[in-house]
HTML snippet that shows the backbone in 3Dmol.js (N, CA, C, O; Angstrom):
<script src="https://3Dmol.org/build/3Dmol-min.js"></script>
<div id="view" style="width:600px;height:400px;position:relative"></div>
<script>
const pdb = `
ATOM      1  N   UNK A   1      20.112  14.683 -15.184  1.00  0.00           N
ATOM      2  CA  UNK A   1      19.844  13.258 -15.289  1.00  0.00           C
ATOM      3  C   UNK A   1      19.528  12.946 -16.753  1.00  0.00           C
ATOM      4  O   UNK A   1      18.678  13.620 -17.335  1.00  0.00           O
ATOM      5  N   UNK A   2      20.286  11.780 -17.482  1.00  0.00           N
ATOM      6  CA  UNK A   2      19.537  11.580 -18.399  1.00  0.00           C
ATOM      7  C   UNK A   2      18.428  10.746 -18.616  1.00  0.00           C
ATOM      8  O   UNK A   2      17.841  10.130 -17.726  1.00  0.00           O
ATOM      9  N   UNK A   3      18.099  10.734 -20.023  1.00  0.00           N
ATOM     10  CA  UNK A   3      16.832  10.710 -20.302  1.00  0.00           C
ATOM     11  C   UNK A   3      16.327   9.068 -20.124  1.00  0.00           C
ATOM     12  O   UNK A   3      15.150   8.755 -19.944  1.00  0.00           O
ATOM     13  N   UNK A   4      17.442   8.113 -20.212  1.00  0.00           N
ATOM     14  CA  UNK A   4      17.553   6.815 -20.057  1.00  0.00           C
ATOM     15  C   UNK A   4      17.190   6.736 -18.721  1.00  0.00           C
ATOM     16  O   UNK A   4      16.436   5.799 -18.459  1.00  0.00           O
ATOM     17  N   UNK A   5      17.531   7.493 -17.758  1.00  0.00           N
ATOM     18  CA  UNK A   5      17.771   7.210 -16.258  1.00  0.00           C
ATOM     19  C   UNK A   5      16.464   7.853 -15.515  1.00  0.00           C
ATOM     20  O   UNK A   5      15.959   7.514 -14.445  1.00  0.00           O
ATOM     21  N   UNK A   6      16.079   8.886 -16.420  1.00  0.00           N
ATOM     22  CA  UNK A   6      14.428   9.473 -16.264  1.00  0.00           C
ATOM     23  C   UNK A   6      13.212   8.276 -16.344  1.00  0.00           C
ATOM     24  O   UNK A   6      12.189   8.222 -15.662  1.00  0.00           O
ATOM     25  N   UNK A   7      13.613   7.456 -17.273  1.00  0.00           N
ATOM     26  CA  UNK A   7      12.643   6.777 -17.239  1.00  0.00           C
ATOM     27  C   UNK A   7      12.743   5.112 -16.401  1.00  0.00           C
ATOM     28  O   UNK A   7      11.945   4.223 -16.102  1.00  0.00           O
ATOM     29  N   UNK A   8      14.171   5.353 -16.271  1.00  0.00           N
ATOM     30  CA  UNK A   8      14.226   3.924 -15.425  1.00  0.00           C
ATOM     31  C   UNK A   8      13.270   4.592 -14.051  1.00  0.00           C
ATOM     32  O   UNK A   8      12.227   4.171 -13.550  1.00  0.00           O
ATOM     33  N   UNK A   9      14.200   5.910 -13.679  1.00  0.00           N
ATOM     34  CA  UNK A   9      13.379   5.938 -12.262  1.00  0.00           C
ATOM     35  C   UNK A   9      11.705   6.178 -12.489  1.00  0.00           C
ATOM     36  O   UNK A   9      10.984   6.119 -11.493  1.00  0.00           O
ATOM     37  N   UNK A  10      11.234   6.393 -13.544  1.00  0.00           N
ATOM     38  CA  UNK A  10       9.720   6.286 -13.407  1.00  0.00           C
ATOM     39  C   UNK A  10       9.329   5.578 -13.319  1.00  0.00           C
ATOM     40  O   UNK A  10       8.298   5.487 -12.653  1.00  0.00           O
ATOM     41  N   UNK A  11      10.091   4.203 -14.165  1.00  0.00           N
ATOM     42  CA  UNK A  11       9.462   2.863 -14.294  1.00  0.00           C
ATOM     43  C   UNK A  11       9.451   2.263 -13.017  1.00  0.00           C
ATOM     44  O   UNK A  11       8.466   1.577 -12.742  1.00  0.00           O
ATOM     45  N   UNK A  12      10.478   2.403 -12.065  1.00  0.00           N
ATOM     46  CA  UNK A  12      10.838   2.057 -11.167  1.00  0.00           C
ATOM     47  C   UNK A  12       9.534   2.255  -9.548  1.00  0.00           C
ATOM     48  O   UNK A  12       9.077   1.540  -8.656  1.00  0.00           O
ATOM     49  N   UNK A  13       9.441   3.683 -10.016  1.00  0.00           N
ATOM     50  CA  UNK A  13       8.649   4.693  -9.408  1.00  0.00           C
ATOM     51  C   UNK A  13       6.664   3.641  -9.505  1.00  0.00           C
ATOM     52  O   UNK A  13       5.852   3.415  -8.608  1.00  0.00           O
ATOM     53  N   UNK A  14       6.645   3.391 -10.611  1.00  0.00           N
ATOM     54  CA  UNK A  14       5.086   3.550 -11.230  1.00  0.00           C
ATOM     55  C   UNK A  14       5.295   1.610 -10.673  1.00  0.00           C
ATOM     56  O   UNK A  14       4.230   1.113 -10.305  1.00  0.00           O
ATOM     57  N   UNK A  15       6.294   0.841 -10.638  1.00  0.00           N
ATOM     58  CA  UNK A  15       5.852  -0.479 -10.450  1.00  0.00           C
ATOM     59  C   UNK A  15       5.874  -0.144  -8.852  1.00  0.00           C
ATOM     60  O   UNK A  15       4.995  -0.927  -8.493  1.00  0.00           O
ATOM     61  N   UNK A  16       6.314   0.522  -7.638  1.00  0.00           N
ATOM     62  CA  UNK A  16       6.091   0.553  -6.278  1.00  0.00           C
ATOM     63  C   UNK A  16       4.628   1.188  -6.224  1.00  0.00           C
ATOM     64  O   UNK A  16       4.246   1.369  -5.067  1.00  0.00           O
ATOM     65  N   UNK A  17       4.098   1.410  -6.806  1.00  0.00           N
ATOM     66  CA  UNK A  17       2.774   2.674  -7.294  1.00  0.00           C
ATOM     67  C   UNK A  17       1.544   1.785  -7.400  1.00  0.00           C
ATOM     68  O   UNK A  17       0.469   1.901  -6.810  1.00  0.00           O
ATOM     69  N   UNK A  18       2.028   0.669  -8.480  1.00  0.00           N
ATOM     70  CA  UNK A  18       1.501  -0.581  -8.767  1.00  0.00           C
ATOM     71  C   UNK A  18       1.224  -1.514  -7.438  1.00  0.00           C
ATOM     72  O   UNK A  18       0.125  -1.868  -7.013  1.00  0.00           O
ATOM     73  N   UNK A  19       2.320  -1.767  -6.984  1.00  0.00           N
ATOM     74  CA  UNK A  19       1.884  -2.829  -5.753  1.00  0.00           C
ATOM     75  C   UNK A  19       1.348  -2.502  -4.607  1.00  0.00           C
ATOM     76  O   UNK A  19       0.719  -3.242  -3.852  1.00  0.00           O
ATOM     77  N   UNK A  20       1.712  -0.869  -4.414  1.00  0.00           N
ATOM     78  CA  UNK A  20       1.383  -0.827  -3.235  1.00  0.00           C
ATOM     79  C   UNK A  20      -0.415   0.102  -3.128  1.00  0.00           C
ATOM     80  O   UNK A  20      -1.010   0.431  -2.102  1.00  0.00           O
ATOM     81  N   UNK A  21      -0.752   0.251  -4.259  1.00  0.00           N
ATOM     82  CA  UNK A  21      -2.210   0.569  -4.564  1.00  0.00           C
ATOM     83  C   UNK A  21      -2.957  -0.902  -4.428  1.00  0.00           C
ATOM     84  O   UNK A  21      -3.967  -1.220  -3.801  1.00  0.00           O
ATOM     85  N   UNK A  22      -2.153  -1.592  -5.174  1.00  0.00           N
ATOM     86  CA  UNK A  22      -2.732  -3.523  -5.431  1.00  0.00           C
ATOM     87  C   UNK A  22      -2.953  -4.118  -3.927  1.00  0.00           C
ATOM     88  O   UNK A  22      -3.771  -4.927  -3.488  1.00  0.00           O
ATOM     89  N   UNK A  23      -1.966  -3.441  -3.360  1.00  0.00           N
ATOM     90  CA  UNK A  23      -2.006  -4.313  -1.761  1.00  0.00           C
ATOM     91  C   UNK A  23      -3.545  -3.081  -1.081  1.00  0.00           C
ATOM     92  O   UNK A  23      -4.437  -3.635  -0.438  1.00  0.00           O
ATOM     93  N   UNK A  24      -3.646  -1.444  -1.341  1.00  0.00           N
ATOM     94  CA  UNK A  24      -4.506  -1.185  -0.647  1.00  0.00           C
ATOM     95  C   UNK A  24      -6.208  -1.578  -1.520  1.00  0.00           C
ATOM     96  O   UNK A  24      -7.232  -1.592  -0.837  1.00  0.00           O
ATOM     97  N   UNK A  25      -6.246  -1.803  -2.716  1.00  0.00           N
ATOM     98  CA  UNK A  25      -7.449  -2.512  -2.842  1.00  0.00           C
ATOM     99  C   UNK A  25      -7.599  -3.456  -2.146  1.00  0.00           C
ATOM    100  O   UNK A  25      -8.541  -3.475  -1.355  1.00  0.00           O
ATOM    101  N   UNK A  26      -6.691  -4.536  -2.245  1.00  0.00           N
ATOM    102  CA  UNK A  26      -6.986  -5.956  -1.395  1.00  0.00           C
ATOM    103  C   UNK A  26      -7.619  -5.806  -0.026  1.00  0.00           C
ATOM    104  O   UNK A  26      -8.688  -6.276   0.363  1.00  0.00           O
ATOM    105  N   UNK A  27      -6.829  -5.130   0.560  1.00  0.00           N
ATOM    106  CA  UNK A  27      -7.472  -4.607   2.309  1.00  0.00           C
ATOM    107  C   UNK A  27      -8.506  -3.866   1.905  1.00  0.00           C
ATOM    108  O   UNK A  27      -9.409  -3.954   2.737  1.00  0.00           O
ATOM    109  N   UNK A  28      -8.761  -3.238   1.089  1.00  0.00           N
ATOM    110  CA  UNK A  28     -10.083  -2.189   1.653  1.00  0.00           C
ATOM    111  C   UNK A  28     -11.482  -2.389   1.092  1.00  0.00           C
ATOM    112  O   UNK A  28     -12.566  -2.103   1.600  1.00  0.00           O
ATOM    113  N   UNK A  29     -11.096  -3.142  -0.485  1.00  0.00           N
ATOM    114  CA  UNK A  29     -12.516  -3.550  -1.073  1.00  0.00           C
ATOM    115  C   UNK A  29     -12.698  -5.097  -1.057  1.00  0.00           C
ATOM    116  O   UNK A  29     -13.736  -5.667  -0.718  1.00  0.00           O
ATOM    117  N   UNK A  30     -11.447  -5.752  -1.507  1.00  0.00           N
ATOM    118  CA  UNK A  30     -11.983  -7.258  -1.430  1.00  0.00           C
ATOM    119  C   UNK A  30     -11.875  -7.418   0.188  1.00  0.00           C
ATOM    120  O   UNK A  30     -13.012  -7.759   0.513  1.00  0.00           O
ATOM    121  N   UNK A  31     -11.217  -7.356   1.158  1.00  0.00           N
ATOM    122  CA  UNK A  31     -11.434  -7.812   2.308  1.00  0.00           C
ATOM    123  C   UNK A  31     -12.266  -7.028   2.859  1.00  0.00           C
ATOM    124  O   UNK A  31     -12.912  -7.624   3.721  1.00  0.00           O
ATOM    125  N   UNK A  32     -12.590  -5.772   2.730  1.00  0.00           N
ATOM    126  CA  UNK A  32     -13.892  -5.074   3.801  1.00  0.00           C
ATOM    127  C   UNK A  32     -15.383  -5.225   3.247  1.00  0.00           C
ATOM    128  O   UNK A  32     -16.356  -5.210   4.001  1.00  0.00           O
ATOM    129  N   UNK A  33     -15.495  -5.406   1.555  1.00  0.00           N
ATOM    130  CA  UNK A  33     -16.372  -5.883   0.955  1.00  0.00           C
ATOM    131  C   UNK A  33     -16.851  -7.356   0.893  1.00  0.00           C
ATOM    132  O   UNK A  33     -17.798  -7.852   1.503  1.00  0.00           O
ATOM    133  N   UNK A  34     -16.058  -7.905   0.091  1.00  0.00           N
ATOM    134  CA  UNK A  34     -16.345  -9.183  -0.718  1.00  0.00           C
ATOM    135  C   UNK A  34     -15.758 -10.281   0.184  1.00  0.00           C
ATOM    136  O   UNK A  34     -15.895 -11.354  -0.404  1.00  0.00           O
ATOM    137  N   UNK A  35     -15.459 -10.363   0.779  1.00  0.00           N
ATOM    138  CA  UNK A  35     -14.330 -11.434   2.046  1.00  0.00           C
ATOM    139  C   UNK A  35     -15.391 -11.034   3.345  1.00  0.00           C
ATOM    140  O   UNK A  35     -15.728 -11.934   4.114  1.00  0.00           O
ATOM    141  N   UNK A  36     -15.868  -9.703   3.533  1.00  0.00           N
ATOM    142  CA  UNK A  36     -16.805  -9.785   4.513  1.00  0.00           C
ATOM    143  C   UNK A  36     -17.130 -10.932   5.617  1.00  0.00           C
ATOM    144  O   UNK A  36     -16.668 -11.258   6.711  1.00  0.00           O
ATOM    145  N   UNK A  37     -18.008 -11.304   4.886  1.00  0.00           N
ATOM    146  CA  UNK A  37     -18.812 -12.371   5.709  1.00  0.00           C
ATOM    147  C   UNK A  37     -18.280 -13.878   5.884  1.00  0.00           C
ATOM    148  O   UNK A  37     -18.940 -14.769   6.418  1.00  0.00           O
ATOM    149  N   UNK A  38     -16.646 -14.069   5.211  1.00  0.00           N
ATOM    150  CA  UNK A  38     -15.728 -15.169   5.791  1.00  0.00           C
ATOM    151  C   UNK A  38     -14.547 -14.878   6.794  1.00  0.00           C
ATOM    152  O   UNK A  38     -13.854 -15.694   7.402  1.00  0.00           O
ATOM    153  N   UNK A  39     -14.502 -13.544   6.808  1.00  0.00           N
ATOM    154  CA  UNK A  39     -13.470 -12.772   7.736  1.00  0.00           C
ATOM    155  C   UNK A  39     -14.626 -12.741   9.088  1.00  0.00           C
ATOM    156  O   UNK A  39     -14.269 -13.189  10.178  1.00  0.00           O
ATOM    157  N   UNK A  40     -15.564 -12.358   8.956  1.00  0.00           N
ATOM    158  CA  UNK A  40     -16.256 -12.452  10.292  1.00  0.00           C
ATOM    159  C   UNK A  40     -16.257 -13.564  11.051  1.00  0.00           C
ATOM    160  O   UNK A  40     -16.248 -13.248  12.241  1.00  0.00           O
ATOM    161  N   UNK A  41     -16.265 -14.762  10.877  1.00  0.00           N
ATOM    162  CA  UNK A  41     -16.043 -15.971  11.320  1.00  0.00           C
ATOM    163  C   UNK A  41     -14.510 -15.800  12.302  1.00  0.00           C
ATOM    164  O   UNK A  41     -14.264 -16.484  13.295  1.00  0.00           O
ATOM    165  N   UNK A  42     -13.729 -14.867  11.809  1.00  0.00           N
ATOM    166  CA  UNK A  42     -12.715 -14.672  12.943  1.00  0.00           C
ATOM    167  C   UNK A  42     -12.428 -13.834  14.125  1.00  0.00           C
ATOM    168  O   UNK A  42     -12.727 -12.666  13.878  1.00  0.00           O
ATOM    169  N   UNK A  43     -12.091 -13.950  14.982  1.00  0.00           N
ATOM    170  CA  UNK A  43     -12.564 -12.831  15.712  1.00  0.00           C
ATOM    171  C   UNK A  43     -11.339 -11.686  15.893  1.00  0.00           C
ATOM    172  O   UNK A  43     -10.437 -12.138  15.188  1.00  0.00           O
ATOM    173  N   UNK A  44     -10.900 -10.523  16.447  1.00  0.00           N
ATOM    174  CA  UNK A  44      -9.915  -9.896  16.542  1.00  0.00           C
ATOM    175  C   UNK A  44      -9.676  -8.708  17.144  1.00  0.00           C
ATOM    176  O   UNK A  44     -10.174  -7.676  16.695  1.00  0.00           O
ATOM    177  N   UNK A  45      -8.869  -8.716  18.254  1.00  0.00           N
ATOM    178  CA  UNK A  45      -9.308  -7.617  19.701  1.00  0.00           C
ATOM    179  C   UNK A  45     -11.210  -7.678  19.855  1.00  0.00           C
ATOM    180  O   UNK A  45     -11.871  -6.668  20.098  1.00  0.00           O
ATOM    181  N   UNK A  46     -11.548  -8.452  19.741  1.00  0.00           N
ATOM    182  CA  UNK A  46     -12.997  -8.539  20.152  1.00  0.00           C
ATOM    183  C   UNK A  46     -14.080  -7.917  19.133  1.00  0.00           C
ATOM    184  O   UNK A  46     -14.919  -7.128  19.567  1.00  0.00           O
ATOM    185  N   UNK A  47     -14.051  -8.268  17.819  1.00  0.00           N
ATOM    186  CA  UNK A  47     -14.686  -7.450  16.845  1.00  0.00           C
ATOM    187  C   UNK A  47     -13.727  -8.739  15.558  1.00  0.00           C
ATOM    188  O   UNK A  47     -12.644  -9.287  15.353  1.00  0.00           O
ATOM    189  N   UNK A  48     -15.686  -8.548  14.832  1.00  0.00           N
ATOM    190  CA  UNK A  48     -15.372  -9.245  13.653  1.00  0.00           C
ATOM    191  C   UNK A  48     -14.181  -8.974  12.913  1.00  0.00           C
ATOM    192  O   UNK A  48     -13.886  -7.781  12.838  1.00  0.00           O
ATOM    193  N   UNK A  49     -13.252  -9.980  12.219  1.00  0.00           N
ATOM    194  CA  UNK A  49     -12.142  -9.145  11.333  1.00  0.00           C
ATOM    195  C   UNK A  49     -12.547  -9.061  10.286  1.00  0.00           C
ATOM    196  O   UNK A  49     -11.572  -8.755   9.599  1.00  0.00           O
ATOM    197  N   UNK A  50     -14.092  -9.195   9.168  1.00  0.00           N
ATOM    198  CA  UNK A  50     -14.279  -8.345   8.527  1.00  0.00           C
ATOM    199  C   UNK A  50     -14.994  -7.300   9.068  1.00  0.00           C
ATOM    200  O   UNK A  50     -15.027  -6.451   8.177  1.00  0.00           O
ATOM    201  N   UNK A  51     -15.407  -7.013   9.741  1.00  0.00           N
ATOM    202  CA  UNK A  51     -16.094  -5.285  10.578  1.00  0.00           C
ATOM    203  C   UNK A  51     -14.748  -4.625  10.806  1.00  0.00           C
ATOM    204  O   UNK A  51     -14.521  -3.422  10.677  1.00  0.00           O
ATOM    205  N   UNK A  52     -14.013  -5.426  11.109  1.00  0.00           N
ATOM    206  CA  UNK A  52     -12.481  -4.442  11.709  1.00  0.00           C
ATOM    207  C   UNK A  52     -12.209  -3.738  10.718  1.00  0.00           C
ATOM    208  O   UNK A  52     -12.286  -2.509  10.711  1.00  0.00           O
ATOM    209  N   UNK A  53     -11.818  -4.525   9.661  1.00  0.00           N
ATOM    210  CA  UNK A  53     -11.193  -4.203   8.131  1.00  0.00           C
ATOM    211  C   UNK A  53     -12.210  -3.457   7.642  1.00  0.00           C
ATOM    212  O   UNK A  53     -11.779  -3.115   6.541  1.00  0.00           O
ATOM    213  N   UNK A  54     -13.284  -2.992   7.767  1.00  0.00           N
ATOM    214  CA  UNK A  54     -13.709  -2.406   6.825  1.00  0.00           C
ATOM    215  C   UNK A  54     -13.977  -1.557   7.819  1.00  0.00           C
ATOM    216  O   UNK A  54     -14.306  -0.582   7.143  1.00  0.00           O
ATOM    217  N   UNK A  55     -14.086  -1.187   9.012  1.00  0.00           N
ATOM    218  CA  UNK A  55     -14.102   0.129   9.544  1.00  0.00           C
ATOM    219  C   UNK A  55     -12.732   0.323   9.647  1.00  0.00           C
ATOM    220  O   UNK A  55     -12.312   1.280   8.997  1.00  0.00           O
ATOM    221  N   UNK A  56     -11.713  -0.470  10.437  1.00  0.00           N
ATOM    222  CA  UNK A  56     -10.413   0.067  11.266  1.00  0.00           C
ATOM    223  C   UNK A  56      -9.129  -0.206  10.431  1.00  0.00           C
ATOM    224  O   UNK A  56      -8.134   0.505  10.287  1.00  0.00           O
ATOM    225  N   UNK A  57      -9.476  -1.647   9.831  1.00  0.00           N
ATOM    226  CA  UNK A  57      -8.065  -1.917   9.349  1.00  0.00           C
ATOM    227  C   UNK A  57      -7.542  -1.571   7.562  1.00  0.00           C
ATOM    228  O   UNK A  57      -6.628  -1.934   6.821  1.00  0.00           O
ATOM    229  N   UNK A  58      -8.697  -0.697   7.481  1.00  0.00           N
ATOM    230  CA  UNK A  58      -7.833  -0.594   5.841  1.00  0.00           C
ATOM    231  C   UNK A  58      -7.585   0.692   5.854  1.00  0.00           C
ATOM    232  O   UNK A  58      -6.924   0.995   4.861  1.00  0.00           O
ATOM    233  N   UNK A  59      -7.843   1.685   6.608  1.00  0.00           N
ATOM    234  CA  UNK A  59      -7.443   3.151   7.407  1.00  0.00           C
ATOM    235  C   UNK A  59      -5.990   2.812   7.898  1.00  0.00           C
ATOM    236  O   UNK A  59      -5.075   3.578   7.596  1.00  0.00           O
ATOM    237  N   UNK A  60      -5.728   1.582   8.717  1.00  0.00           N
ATOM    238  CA  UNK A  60      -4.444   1.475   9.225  1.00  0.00           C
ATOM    239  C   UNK A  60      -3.348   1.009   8.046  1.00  0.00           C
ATOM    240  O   UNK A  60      -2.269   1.528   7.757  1.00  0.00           O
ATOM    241  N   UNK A  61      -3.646   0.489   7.791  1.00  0.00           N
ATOM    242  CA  UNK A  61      -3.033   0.345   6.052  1.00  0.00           C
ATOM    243  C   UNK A  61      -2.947   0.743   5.552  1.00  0.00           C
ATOM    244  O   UNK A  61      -2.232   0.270   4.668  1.00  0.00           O
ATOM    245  N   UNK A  62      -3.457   2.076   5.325  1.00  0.00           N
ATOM    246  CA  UNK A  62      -3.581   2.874   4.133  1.00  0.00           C
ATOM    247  C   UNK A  62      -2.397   3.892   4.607  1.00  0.00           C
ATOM    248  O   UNK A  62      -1.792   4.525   3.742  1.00  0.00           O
ATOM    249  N   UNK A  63      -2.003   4.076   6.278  1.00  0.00           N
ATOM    250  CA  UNK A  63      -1.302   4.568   6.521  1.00  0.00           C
ATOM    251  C   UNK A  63       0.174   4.635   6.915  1.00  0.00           C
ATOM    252  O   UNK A  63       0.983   5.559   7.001  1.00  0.00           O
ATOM    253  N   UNK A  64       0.246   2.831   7.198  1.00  0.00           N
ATOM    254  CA  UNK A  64       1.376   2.150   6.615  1.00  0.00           C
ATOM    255  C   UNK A  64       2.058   2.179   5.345  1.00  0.00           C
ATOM    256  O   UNK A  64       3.284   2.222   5.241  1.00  0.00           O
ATOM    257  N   UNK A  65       0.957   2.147   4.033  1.00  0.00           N
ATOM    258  CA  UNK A  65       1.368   2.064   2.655  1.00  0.00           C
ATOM    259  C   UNK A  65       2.010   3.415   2.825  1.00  0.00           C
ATOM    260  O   UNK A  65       3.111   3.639   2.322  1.00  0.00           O
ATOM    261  N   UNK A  66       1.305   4.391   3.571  1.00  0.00           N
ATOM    262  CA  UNK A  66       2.097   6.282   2.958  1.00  0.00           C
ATOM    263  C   UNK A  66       3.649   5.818   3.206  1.00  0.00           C
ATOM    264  O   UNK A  66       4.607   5.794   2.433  1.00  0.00           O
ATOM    265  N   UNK A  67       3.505   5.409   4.775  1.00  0.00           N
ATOM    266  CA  UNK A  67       5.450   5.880   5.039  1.00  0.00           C
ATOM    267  C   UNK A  67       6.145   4.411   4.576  1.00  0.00           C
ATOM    268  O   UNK A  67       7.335   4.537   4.865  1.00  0.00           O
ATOM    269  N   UNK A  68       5.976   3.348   4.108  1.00  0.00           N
ATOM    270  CA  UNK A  68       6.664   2.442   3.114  1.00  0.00           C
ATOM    271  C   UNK A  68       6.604   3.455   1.134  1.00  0.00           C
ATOM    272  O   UNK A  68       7.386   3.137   0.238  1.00  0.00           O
ATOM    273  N   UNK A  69       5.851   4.233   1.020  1.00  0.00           N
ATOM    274  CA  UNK A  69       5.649   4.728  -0.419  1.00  0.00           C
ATOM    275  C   UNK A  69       7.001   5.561  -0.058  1.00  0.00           C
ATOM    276  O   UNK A  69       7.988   5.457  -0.786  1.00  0.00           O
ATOM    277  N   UNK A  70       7.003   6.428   1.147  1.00  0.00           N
ATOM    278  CA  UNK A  70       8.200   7.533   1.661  1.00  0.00           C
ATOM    279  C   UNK A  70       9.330   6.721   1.628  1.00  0.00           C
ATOM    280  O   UNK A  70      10.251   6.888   0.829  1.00  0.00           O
ATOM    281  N   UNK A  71       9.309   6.287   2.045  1.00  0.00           N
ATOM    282  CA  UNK A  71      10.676   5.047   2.627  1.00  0.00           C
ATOM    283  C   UNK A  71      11.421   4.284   1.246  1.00  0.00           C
ATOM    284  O   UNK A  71      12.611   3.977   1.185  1.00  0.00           O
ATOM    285  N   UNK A  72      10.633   4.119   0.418  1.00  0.00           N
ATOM    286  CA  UNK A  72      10.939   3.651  -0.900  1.00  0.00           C
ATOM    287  C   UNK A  72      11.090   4.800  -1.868  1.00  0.00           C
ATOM    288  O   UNK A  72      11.862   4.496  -2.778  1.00  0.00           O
ATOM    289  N   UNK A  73      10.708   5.758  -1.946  1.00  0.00           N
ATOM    290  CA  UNK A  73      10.797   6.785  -2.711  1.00  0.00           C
ATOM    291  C   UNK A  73      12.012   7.610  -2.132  1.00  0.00           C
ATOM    292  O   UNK A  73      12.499   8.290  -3.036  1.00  0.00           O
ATOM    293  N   UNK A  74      12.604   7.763  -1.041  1.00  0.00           N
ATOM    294  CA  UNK A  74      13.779   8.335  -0.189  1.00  0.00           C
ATOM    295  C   UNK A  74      14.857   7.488  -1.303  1.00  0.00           C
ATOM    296  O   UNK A  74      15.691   7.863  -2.127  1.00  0.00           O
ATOM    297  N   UNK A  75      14.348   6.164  -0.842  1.00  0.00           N
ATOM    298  CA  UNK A  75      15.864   5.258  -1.185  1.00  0.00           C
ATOM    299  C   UNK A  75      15.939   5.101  -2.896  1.00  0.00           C
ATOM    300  O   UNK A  75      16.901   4.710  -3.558  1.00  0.00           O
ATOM    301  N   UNK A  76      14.428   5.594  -3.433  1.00  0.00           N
ATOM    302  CA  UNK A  76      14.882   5.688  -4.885  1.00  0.00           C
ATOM    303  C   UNK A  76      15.559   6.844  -5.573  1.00  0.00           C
ATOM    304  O   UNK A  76      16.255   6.807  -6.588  1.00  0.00           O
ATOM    305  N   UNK A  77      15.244   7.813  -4.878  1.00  0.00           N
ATOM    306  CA  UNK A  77      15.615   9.478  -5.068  1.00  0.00           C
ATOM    307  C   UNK A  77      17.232   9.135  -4.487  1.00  0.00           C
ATOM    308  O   UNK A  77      17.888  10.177  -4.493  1.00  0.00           O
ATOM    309  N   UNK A  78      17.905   8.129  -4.068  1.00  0.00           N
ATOM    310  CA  UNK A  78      18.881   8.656  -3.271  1.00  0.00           C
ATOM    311  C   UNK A  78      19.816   7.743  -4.419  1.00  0.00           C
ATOM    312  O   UNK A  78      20.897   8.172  -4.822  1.00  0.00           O
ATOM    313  N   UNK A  79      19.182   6.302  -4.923  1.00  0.00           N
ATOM    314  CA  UNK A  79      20.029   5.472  -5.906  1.00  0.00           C
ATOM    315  C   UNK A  79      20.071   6.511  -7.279  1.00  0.00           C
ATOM    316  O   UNK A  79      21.124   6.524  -7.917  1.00  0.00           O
ATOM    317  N   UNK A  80      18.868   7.430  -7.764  1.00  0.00           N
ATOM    318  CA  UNK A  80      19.633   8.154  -9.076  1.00  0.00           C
ATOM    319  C   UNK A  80      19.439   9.483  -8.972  1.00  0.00           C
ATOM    320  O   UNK A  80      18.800  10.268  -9.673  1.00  0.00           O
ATOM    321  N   UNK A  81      20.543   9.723  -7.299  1.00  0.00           N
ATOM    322  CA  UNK A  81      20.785  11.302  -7.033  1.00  0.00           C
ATOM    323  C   UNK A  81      20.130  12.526  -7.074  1.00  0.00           C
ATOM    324  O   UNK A  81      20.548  13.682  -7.127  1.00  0.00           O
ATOM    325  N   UNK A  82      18.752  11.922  -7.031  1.00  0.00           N
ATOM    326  CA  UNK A  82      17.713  13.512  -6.954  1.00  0.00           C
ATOM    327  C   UNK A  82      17.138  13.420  -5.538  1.00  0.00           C
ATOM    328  O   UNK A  82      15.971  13.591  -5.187  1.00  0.00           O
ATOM    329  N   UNK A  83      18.135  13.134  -4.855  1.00  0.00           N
ATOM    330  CA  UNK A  83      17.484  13.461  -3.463  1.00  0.00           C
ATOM    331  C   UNK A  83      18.087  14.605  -3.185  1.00  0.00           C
ATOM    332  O   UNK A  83      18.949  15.174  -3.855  1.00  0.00           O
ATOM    333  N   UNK A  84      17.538  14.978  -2.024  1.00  0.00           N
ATOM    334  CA  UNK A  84      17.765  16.883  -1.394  1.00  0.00           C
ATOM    335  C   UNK A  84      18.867  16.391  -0.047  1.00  0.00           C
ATOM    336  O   UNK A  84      19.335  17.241   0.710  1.00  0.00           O
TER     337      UNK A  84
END
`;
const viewer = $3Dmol.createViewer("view");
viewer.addModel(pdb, "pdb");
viewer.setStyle({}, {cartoon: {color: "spectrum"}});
viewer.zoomTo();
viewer.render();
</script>
């Protein structure tokens, strides 16, 4: 691979890296922290949705983000041929 194409796919690599870290702060510190006590005002399967989020739902997210990080990293490895 060259060296042009090394760094597209990093760049490429480090901005999915970027958003999808950006999306798990959002769920896990501003909404299980700081959103707290305006998310509780809602309710969800029977439990505050900030109590949810900060016990249940940023665990579930966090495990969504893995296989979308897989799923995007497959299809980037496969656009500049270093897939297996």
């Amino acid at each position: 691979m060259s060296k042009e194409k090394m760094k597209a796919y990093w760049k490429e690599n480090l901005k999915y890296l970027a958003i999808l870290l950006s999306i798990w702060f959002l769920v896990s510190y501003v909404f299980g922290i700081f959103l707290v006590d305006q998310l509780n005002t809602i309710r969800f399967a029977g439990f505050k949705l900030g109590f949810w989020f900060a016990q249940q739902g940023s665990m579930y997210v966090f495990v969504i983000l893995i296989v979308v990080y897989v799923k995007l990293m497959n299809k980037l490895d496969k656009k500049y041929g270093v897939d297996e």
